[in-house]
N, C-alpha and C positions, 0 to 999 in steps of 0.2 A: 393686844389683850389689855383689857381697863382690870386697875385693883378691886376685888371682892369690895364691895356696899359703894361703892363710885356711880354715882348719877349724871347721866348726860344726857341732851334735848335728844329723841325721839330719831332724826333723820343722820345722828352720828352713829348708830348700829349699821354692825354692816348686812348684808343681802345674803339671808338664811339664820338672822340671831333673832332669838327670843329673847323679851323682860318681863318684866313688872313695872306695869305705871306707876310713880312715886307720888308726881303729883303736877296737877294740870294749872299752870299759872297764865290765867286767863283770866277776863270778866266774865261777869254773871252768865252772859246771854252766851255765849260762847263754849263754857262750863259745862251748860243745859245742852246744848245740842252735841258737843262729844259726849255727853254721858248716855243720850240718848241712842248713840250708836254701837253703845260698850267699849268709852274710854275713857275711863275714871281710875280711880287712885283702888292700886288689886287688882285691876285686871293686867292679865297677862296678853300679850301680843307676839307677831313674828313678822316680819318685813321679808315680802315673798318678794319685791323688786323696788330695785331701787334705779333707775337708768338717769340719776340727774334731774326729772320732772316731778310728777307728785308719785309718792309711796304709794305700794301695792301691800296691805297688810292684813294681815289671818287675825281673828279674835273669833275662839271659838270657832266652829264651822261657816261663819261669815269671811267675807273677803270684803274688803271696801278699801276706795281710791282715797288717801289723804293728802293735799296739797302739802308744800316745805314749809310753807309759813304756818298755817295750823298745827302743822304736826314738831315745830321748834319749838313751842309752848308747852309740848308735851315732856317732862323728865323721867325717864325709866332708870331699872336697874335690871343690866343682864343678868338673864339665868341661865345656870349650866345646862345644856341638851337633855341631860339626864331626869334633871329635876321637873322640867315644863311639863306642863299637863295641858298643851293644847291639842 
């Protein structure tokens, strides 16, 4: 269990947690195309698999594959089950 408001890269969640992306530390070009897939800084996510290779992850009603090294760049904060609204 991480401490409430604790930020950690994106592929340290485990398999079935949802967060809040904090914030995407990347260049420009890089920025632009997660945000174009809905992962920017507010949105919420869930990592539906995780088996070692690239991340299986929910935003919204979308699913999409993210590689580990894109997806290290990305910092969230977990949210309680209760509270997500995906």
């Amino acid at each position: 269990m991480t401490p409430e408001g604790a930020t950690m890269p994106l592929p340290m969640l485990p398999e079935g947690a949802q967060a809040q992306i904090v914030e995407v530390r990347a260049g420009r070009r890089l920025k632009e195309r997660l945000a174009g897939l809905g992962l920017h800084a507010g949105a919420q996510v869930r990592i539906l698999r995780d088996n070692g290779g690239p991340l299986l992850l929910a935003i919204g009603n979308t699913r999409l594959a993210l590689g580990r090294g894109m997806a290290h760049k990305i910092l969230v904060q977990p949210v309680p089950t209760e509270v997500s609204r995906l």
